[in-house]
KOLTORLO-678451 format. One record per residue (C-alpha): x, z, y; residue in three letters. Coordinates in nm, 3 decimals. Layout:
N
{atom {X Z Y} 'Ala'},
...
This chain:
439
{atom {11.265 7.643 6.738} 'Unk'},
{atom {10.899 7.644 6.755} 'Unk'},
{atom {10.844 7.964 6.614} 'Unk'},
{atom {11.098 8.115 6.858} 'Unk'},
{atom {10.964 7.948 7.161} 'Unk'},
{atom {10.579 8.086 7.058} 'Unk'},
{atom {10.681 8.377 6.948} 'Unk'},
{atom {10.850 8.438 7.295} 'Unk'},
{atom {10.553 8.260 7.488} 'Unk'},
{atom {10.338 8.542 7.311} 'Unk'},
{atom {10.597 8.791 7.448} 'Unk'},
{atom {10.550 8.709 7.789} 'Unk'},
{atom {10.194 8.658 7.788} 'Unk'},
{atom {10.060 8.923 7.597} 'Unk'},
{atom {10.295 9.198 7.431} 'Unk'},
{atom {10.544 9.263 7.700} 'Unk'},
{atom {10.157 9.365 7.935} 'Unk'},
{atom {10.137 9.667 7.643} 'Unk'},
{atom {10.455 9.834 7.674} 'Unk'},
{atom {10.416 10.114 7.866} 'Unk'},
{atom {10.711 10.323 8.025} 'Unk'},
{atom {10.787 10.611 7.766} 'Unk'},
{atom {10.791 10.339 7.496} 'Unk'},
{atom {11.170 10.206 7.651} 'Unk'},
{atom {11.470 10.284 7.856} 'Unk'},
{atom {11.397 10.303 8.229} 'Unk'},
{atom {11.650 10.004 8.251} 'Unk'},
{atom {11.457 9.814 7.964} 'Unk'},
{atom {11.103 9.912 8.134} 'Unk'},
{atom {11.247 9.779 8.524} 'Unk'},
{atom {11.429 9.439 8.391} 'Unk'},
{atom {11.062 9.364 8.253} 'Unk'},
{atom {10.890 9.458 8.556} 'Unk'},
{atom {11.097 9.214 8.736} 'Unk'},
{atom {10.966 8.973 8.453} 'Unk'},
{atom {10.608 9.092 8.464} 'Unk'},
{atom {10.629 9.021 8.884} 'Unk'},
{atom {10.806 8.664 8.824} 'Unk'},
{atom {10.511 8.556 8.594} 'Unk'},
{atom {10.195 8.727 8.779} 'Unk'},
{atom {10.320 8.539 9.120} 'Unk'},
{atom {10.406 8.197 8.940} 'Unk'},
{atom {10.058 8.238 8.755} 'Unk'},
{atom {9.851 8.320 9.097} 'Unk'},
{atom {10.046 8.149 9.300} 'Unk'},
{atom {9.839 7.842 9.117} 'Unk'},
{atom {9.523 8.007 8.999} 'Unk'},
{atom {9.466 8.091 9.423} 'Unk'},
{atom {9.564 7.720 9.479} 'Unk'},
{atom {9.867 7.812 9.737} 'Unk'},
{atom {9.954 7.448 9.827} 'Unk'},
{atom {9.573 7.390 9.934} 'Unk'},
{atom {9.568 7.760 10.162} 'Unk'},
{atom {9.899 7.605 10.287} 'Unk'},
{atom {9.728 7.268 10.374} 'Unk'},
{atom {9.457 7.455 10.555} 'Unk'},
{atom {9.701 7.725 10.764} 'Unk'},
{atom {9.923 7.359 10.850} 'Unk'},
{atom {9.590 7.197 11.031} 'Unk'},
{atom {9.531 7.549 11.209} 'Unk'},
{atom {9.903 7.569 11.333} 'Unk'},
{atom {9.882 7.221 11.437} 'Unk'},
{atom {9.580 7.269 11.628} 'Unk'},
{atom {9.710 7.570 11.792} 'Unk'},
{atom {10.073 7.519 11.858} 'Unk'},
{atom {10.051 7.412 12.153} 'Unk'},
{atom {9.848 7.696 12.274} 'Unk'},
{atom {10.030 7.924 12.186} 'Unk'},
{atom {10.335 7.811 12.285} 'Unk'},
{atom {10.161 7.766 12.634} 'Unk'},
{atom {10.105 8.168 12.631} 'Unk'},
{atom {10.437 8.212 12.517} 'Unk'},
{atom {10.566 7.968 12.777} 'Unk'},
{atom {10.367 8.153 13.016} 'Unk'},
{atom {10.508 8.499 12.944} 'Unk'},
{atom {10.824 8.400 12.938} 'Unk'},
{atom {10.818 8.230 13.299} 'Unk'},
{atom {10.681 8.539 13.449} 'Unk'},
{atom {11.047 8.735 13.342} 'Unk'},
{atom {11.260 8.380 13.445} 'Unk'},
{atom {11.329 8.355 13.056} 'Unk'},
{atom {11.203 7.977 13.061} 'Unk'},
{atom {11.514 7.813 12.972} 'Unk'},
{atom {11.572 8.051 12.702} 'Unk'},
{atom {11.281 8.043 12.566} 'Unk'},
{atom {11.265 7.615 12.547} 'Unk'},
{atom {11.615 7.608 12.361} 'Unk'},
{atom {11.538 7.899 12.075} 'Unk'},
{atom {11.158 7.690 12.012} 'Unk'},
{atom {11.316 7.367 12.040} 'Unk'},
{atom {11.594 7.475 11.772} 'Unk'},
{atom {11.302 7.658 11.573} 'Unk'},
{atom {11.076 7.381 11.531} 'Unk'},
{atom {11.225 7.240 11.242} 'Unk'},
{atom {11.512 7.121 11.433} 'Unk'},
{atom {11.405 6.786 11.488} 'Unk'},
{atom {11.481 6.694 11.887} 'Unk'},
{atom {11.204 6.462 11.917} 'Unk'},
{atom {10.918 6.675 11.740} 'Unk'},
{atom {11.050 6.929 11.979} 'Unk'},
{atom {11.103 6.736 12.271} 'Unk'},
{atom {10.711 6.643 12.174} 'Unk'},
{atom {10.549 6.982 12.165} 'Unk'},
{atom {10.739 7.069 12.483} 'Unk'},
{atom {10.607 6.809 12.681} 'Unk'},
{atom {10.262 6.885 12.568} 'Unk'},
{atom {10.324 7.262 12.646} 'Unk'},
{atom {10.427 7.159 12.997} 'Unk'},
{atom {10.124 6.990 13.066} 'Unk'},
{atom {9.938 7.207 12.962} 'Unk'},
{atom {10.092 7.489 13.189} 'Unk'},
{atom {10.096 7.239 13.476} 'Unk'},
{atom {9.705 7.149 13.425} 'Unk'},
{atom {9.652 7.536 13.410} 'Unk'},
{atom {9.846 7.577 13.736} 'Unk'},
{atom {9.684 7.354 13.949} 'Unk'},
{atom {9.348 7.511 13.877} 'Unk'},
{atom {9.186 7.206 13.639} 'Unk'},
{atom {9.258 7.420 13.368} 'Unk'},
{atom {8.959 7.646 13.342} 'Unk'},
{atom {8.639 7.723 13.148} 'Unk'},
{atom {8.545 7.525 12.836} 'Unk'},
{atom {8.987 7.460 12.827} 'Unk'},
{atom {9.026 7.855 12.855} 'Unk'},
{atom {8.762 7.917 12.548} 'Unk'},
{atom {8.881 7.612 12.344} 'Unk'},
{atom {9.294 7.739 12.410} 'Unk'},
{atom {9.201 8.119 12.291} 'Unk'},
{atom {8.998 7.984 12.013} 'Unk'},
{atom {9.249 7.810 11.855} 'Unk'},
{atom {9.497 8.089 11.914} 'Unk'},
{atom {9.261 8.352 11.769} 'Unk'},
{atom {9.134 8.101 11.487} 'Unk'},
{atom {9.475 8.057 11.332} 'Unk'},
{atom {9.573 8.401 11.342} 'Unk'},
{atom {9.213 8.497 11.182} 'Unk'},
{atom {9.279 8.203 10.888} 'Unk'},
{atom {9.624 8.375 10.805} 'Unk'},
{atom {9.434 8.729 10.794} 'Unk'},
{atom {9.182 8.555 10.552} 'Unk'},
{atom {9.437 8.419 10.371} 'Unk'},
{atom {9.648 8.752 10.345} 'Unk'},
{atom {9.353 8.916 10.252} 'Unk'},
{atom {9.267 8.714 9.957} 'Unk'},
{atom {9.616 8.718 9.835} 'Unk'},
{atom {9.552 9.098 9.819} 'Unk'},
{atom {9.214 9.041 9.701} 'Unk'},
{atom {9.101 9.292 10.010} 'Unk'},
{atom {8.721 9.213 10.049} 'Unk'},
{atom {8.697 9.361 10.411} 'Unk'},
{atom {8.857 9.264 10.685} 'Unk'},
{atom {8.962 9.382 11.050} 'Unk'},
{atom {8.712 9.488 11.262} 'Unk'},
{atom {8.625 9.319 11.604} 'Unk'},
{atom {8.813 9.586 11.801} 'Unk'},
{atom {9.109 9.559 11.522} 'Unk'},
{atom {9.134 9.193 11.571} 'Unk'},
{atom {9.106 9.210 11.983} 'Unk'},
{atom {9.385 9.485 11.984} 'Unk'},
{atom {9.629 9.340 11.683} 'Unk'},
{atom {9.618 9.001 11.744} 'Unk'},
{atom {9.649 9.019 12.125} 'Unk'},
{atom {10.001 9.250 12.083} 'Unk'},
{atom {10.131 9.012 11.823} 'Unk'},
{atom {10.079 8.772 12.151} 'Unk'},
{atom {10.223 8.979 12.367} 'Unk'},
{atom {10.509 9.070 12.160} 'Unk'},
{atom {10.590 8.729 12.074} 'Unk'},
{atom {10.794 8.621 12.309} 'Unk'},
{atom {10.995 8.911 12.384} 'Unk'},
{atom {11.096 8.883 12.047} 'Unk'},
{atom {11.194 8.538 12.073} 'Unk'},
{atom {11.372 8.641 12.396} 'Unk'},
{atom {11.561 8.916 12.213} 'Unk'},
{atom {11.664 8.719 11.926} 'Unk'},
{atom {11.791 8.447 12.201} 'Unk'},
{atom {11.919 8.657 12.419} 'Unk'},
{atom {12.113 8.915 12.099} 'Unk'},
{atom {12.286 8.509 11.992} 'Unk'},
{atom {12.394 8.438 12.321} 'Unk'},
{atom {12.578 8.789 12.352} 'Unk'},
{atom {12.736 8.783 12.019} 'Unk'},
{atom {12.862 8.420 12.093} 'Unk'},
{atom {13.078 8.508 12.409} 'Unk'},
{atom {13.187 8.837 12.237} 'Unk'},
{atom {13.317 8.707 11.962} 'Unk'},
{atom {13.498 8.455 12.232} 'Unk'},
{atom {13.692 8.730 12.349} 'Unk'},
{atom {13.770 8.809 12.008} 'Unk'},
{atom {13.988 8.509 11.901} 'Unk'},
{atom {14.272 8.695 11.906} 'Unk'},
{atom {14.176 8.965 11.650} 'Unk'},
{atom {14.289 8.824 11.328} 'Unk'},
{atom {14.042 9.052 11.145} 'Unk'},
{atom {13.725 9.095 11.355} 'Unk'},
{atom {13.683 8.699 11.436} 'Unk'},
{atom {13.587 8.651 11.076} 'Unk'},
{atom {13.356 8.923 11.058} 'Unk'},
{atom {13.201 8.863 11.435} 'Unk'},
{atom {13.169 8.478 11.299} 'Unk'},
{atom {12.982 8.594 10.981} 'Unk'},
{atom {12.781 8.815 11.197} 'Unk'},
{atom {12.663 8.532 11.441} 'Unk'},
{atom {12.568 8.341 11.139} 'Unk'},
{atom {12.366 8.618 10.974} 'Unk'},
{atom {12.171 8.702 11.334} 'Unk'},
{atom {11.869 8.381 11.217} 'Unk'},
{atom {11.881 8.514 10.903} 'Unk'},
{atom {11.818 8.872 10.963} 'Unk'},
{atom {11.537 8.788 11.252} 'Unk'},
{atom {11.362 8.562 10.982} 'Unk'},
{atom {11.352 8.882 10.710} 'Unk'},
{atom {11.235 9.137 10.966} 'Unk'},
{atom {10.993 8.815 11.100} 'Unk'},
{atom {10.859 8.768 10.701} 'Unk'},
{atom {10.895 9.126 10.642} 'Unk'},
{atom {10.656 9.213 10.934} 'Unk'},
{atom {10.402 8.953 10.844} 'Unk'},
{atom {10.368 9.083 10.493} 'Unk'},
{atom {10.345 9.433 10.575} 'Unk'},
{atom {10.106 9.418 10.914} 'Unk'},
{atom {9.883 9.090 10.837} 'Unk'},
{atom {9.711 9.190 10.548} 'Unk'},
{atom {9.422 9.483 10.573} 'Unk'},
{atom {9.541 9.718 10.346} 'Unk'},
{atom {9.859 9.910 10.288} 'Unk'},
{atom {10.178 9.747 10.214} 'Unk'},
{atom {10.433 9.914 10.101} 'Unk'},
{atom {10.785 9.843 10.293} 'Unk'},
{atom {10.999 9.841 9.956} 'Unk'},
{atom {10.789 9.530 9.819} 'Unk'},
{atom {10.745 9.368 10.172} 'Unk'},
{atom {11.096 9.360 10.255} 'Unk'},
{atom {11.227 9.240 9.911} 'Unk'},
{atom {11.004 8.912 9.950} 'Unk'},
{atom {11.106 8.934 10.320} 'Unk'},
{atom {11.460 8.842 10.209} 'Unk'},
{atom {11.372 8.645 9.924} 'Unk'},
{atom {11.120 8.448 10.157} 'Unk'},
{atom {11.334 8.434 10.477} 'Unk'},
{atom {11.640 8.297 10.225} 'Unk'},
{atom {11.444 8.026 10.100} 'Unk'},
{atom {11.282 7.932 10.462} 'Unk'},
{atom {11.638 7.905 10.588} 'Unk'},
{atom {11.750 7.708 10.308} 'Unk'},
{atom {11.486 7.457 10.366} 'Unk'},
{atom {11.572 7.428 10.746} 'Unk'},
{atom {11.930 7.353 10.683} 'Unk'},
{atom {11.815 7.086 10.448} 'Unk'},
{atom {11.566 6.983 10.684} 'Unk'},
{atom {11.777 6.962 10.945} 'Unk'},
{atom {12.060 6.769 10.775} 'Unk'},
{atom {11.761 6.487 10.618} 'Unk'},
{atom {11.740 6.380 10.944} 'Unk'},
{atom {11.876 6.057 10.914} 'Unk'},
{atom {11.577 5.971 10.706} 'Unk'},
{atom {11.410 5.935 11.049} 'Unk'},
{atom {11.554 5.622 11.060} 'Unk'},
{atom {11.381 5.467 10.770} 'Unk'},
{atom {11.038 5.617 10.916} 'Unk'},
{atom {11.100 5.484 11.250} 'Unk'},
{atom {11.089 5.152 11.078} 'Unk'},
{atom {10.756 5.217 10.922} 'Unk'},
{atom {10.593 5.431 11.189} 'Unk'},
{atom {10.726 5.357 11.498} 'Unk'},
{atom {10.716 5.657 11.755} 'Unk'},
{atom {10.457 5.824 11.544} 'Unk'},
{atom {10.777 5.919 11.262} 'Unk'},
{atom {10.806 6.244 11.407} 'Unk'},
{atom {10.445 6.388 11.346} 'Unk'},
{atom {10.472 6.326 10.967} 'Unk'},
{atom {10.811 6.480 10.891} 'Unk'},
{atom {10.634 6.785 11.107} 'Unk'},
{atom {10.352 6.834 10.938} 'Unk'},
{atom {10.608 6.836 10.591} 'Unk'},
{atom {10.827 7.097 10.746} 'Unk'},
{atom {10.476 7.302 10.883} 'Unk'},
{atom {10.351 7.229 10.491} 'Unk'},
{atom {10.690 7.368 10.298} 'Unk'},
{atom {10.722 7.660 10.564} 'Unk'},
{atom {10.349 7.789 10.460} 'Unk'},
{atom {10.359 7.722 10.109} 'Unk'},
{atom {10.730 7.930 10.111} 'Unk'},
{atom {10.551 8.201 10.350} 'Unk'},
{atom {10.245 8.228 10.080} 'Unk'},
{atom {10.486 8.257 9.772} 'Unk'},
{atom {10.591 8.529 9.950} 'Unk'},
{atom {10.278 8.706 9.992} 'Unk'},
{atom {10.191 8.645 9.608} 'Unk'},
{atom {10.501 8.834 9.534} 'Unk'},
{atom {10.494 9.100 9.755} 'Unk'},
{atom {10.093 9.180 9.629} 'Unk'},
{atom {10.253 9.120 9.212} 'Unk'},
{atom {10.530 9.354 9.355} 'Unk'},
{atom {10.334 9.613 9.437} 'Unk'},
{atom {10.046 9.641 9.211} 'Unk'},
{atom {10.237 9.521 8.904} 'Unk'},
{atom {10.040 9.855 8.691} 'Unk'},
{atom {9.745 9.701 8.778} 'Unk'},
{atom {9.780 9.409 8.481} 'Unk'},
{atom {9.893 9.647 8.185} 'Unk'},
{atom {9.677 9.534 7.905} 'Unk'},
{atom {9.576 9.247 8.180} 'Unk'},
{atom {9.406 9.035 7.837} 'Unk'},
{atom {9.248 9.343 7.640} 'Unk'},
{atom {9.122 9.416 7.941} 'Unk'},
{atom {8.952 9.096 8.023} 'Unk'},
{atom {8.763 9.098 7.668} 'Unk'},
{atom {8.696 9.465 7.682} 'Unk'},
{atom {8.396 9.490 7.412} 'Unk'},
{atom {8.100 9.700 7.593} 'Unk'},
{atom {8.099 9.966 7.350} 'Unk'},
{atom {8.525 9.999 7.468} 'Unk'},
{atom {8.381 10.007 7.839} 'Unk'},
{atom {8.107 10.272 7.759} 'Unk'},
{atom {8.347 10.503 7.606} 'Unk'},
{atom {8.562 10.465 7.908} 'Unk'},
{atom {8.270 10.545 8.122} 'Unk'},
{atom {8.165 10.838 7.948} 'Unk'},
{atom {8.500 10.980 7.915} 'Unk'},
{atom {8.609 10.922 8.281} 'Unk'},
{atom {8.259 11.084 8.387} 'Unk'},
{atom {8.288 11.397 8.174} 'Unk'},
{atom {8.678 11.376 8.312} 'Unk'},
{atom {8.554 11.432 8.644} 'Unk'},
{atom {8.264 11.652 8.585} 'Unk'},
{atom {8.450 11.906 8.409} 'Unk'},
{atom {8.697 11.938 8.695} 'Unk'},
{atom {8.406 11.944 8.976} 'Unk'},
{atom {8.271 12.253 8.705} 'Unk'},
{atom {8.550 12.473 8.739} 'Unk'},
{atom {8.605 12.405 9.143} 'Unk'},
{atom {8.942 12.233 9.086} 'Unk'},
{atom {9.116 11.948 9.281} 'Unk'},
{atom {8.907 11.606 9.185} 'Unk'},
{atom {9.086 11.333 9.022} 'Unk'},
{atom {9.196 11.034 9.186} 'Unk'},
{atom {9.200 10.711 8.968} 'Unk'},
{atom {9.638 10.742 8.884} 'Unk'},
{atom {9.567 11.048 8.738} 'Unk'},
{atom {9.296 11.021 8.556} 'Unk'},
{atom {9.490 10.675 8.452} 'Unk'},
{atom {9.786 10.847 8.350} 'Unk'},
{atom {9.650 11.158 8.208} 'Unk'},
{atom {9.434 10.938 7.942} 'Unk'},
{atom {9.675 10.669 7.906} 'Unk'},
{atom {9.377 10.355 8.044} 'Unk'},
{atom {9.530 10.067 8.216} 'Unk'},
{atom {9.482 10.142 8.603} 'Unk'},
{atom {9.267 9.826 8.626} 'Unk'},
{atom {8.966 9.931 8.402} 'Unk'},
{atom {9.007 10.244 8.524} 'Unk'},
{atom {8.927 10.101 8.888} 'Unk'},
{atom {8.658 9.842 8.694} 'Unk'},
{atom {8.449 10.167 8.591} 'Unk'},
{atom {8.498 10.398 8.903} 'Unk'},
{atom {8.330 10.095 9.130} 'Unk'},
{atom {8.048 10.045 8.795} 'Unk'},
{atom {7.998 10.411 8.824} 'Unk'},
{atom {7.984 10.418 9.211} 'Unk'},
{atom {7.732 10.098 9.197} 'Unk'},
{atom {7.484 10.301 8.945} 'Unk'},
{atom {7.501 10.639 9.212} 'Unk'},
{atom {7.674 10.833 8.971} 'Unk'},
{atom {8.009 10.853 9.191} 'Unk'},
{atom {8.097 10.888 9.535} 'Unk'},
{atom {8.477 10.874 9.721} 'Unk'},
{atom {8.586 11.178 9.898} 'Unk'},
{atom {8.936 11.223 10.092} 'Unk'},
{atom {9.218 11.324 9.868} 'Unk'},
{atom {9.350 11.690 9.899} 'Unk'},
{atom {9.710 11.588 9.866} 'Unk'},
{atom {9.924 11.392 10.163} 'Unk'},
{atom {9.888 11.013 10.015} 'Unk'},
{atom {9.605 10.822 10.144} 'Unk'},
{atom {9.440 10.797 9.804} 'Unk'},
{atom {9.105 10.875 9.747} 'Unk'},
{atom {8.936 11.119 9.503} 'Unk'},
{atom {8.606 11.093 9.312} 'Unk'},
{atom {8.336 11.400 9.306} 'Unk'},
{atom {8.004 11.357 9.106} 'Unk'},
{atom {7.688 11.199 9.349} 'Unk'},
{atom {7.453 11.439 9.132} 'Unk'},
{atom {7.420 11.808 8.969} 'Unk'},
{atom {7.651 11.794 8.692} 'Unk'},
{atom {7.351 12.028 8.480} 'Unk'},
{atom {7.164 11.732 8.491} 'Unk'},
{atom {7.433 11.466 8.381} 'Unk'},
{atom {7.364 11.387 8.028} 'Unk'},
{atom {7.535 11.111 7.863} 'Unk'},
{atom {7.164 10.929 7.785} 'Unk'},
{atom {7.110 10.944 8.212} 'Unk'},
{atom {7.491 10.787 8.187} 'Unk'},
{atom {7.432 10.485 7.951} 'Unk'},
{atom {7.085 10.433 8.118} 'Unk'},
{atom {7.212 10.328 8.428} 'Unk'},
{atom {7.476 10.158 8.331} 'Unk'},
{atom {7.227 9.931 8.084} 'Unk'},
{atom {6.985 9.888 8.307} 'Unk'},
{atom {7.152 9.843 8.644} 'Unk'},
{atom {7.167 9.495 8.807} 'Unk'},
{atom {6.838 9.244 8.858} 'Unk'},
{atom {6.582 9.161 8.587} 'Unk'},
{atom {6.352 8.975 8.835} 'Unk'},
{atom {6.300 8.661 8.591} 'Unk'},
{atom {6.021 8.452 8.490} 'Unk'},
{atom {6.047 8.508 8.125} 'Unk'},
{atom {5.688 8.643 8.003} 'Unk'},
{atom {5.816 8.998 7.860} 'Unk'},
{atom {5.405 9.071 7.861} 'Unk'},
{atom {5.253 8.850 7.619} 'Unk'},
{atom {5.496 8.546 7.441} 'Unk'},
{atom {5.807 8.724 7.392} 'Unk'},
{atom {5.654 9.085 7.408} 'Unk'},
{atom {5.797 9.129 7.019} 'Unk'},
{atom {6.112 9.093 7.164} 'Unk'},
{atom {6.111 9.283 7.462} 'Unk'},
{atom {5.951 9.630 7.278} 'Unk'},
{atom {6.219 9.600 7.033} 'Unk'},
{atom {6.479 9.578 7.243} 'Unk'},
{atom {6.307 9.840 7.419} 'Unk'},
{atom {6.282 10.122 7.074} 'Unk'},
{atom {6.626 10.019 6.988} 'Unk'},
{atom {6.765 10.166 7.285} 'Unk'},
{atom {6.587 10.495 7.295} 'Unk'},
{atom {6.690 10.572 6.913} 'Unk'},
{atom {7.014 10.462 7.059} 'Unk'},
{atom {6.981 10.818 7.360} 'Unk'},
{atom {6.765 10.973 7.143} 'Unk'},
{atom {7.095 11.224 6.965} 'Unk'},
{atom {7.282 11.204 7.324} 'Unk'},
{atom {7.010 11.320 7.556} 'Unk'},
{atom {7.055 11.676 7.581} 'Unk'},
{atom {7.473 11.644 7.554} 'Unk'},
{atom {7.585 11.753 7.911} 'Unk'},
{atom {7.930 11.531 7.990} 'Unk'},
{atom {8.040 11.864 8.193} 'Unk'},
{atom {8.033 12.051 7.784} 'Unk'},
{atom {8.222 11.736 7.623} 'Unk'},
């Protein structure tokens, strides 16, 4: 039993990474992508410490809840959807009455402060910082799901986070407004033996469907990059499932309020909030980790020979991807974009993005805009290819980064440093004059 459960432990953890697609049936090759997804999102879903991003997007909501629901409020009021709006929050908040009944009060205050002119100034700045500050957390957080390194500009944020504002509540309206029609149809539709069951089912599905395209949206928009829809909407469902899951057993713990009133008093209500805020995150964030395994699910082939990649491996790799796109830059043909060269040499996509950023770092590479309809990029060489010789290659990829130390290479260790030094030109010395364009 040992043996069997190692044996399938290696499986999963190493050999199933070096399978590659010709090597099985296409069935075969998808069932273990579905694997390969499961275990990359279980696996970052701790390594990026989800439950502690969670923690930090719960404080942020809980600062700016009620701000936002003031705007939302606000909007709202000015097309007489008040009402409306105050039962589809107060049944989305968790569906506790009193955390509701809470939030509300606070939101009216707030309204009624802003409406009799006290409101204003440092209040103004403090209620569209907290606004702005939570949706900037939850791009952070998106982005480092997705491991994007920049994010939305200043003019981005101003225009995208203002129309998710703005759009908001005429969602909310909508999805109100789309229950409320459905309910007195299907009243008029008690006598149809066939289509009450169906308009019933329908009615039931409308919170589920709003919370897929609501997940779906967020995956898709929120981080800075390109999502694709396929992967976004299958953790939409997957996501917006599970959410409503945990409301209806959320909603039906209630009577554990009981035993908290005991403890806490009046204050029960903010705890069991904060729970439902925590759960709702952490089930949003799971999301996002499989949506990003989803969709880059190439990128860890050979994930662990990758990681101890000797340098003489990532050399080769260098040399050949340079003399790759060299050649093709010689005969005034299409450049390569990373896929193909990927595919073309059979090297796991990730080194093969590992060198092209090296190789862009040393000056040897440069992106241009792809000749073909997708919105990847190409690589051309940064210098004349008659002068690219695999010594100029090596050099700069041996000797780029800082040597600024206080070791003395002049006088104590000297010995050292001069060997080191002779080693590596014998090392060029045969590969000087070899061109990677004649390779």
């Amino acid at each position: 039993m040992n043996k069997r459960i190692a044996a399938l432990w290696k499986f999963l953890t190493y050999d199933i990474w070096r399978i590659t697609e010709d090597e099985v049936t296409r069935t075969t090759f998808s069932l273990y992508n579905v694997i390969k997804t499961i275990y990359i999102c279980v696996q970052r879903f701790a390594k990026d410490r989800i439950a502690n991003k969670a923690s930090a997007l719960t404080y942020s909501t809980l600062l700016a809840i009620v701000p936002i629901l003031a705007i939302v409020f606000a909007i709202a009021r000015g097309f007489g959807f008040d009402n409306l709006m105050e039962n589809q929050i107060a049944s989305g908040l968790g569906g506790s009455t009193e955390t509701s009944a809470y939030i509300l009060s606070f939101v009216k205050s707030y309204l009624a402060q802003t409406k009799s002119g006290v409101f204003i100034g440092v209040g103004l700045v403090m209620l569209l910082w907290s606004v702005l500050n939570l949706i900037n957390n939850m791009e952070i957080t998106f982005n480092r799901i997705w491991q994007v390194k920049k994010g939305r500009s200043m003019y981005r944020k101003i225009t995208d986070y203002f129309s998710m504002l703005l759009l908001m509540p005429i969602l909310i309206v909508l999805s109100g407004g789309l229950s409320i029609f459905m309910t007195t149809t299907l009243k008029s539709m008690d006598d149809f033996t066939l289509l009450a069951p169906l308009g019933k089912f329908l009615v039931r599905l409308i919170p589920f469907a709003l919370t897929w395209l609501m997940f779906t949206a967020l995956y898709i928009y929120m981080p800075n990059t390109k999502v694709k829809i396929k992967h976004a909407l299958i953790s939409g469902l997957l996501a917006g499932t599970a959410y409503q899951a945990f409301q209806f057993l959320y909603i039906n713990s209630q009577l554990w309020v009981s035993r908290y009133n005991a403890i806490y008093g009046s204050f029960a209500a903010l705890p069991l909030f904060l729970l439902w805020l925590q759960i709702s995150w952490t089930i949003c964030l799971f999301g996002a980790e499989l949506t990003y395994a989803g969709q880059n699910i190439r990128n860890f082939s050979f994930d662990r020979d990758t990681r101890r990649i000797t340098r003489r491996y990532r050399d080769f790799v260098a040399i050949l991807t340079m003399s790759l796109i060299a050649k093709r830059f010689a005969r005034n043909e299409a450049a390569y974009t990373a896929e193909e060269m990927a595919e073309e040499c059979q090297i796991p996509i990730r080194l093969m993005h590992q060198t092209l950023d090296d190789l862009q770092e040393i000056g040897l590479l440069h992106e241009v805009a792809s000749d073909k309809k997708s919105e990847e990029v190409s690589y051309q060489p940064s210098i004349d290819i008659n002068q690219l010789n695999v010594a100029m290659l090596l050099d700069k990829l041996y000797t780029h980064g800082s040597e600024d130390f206080k070791i003395d290479r002049e006088q104590e260790y000297s010995a050292e440093w001069q060997t080191l030094v002779r080693a590596r030109e014998d090392y060029y010395k045969n590969a000087s004059t070899v061109l990677l364009k004649d390779l």
